[in-house]
N, C-alpha and C positions, 0 to 999 in steps of 0.2 A: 350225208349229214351236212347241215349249214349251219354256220359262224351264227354266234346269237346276238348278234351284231347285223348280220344279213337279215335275221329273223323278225328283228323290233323294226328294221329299217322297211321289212315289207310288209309289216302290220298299219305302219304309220302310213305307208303309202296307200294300203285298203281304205284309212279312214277308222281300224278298230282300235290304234289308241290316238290321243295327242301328240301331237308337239311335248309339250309337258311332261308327259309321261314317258314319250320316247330318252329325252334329256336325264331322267331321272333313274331312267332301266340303264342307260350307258352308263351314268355314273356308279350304279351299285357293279355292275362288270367290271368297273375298272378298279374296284376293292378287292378281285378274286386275287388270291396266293396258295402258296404250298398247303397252310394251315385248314383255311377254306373261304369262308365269304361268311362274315359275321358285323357290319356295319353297322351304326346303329343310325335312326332316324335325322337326329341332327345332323350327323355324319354326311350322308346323303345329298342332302339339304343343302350343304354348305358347297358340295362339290358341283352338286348339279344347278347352287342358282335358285329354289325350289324352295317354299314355304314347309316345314313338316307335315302340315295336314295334306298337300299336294303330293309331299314323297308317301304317306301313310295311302292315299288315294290314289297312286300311280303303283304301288305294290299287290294293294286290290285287286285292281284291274286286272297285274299278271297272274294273280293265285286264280284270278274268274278262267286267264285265257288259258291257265296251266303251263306258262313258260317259266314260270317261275313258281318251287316248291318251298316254302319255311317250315323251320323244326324250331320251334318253343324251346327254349331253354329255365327249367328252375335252379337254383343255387339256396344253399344254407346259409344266412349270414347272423352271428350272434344265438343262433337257436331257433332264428325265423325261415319260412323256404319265402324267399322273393324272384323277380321274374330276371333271368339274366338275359343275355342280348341273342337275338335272333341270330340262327344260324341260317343261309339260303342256299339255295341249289338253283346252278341255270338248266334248264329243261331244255335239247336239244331234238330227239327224236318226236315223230311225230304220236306212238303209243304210248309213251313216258308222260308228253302232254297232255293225251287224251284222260290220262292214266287221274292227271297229278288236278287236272283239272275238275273230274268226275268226283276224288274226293272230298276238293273242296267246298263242291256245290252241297256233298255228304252233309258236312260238317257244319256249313251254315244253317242246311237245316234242320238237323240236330236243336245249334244254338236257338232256332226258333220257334222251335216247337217246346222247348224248356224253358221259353220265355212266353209262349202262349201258357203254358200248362199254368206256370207258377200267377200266370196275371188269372186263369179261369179257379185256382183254391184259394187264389188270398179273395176275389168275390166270394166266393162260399164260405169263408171262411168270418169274412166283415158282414156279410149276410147284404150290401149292395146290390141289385138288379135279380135277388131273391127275396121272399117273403124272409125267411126263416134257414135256419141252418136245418130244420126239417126238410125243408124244400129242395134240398140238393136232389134227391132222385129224383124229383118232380119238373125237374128243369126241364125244360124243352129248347134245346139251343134253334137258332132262327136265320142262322149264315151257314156258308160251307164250310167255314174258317173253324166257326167253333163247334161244326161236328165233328172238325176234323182235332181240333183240341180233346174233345172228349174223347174219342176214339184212340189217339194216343195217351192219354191219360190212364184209361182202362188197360190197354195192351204193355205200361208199363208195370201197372200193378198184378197183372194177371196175366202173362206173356199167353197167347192160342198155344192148343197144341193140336196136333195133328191127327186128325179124324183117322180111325182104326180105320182102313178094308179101302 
């Protein structure tokens, strides 16, 4: 097992992050304590040198390469749930990474396909690049993207199930 300090330092050396990024990954490391690693972006920012969108940007990168895992945090405040501050994890092992990385790319594509779905019903729904709201089954989608839209669409409304025999 290597220092996640040796880790960023021979990523940076490959070329798979920046300078920037490297600076920004040390800085959230050197937040770790007893408690755990809960930083927030400006935080970061300030330690490392580093515009927020640069630290927001240099976090990415680790959720892509899986050296770095975040847990979302909500809180109740007044009666409302808002979002509280990020909790992290440094990822040391190399299946932890693979692990932590895998579901990130999960999860993004989740987010993107519930952002294709909701962009292919509000067209059907304004009736834009259709005749009619008749015309929904009539569609003929004309990319991959948005067969692959409809296709999720349908498998959320009507999950497959599995052929008897």
């Amino acid at each position: 097992m290597t220092s996640f300090a040796s880790q960023i330092w021979t990523l940076t050396q490959s070329r798979q992050i920046t300078a920037k990024t490297h600076l920004v990954l040390q800085a959230l490391a050197s937040f770790e304590g007893q408690r755990g690693l809960f930083p927030s972006h400006e935080t970061i920012a300030a330690r490392s040198g580093a515009s927020v969108r640069t630290v927001i940007r240099a976090l990415e990168t680790a959720y892509r390469l899986g050296i770095i895992e975040r847990t979302r945090q909500r809180r109740r405040v007044s009666g409302r749930v808002c979002n509280g501050p990020n909790r992290y994890r440094l990822i040391l092992t190399d299946l932890e990474q693979a692990r932590a990385a895998a579901a990130h790319a999960a999860q993004r594509l989740r987010e993107a396909l519930a952002r294709r779905k909701q962009a292919f019903l509000s067209k059907c729904q304004n009736g834009s690049g259709l005749n009619s709201q008749s015309d929904i089954f009539s569609y003929h989608p004309k990319t991959k993207n948005d067969w692959l839209d409809l296709i999720a669409s349908w498998q959320k409304e009507t999950p497959l199930k599995p052929s008897p025999g």
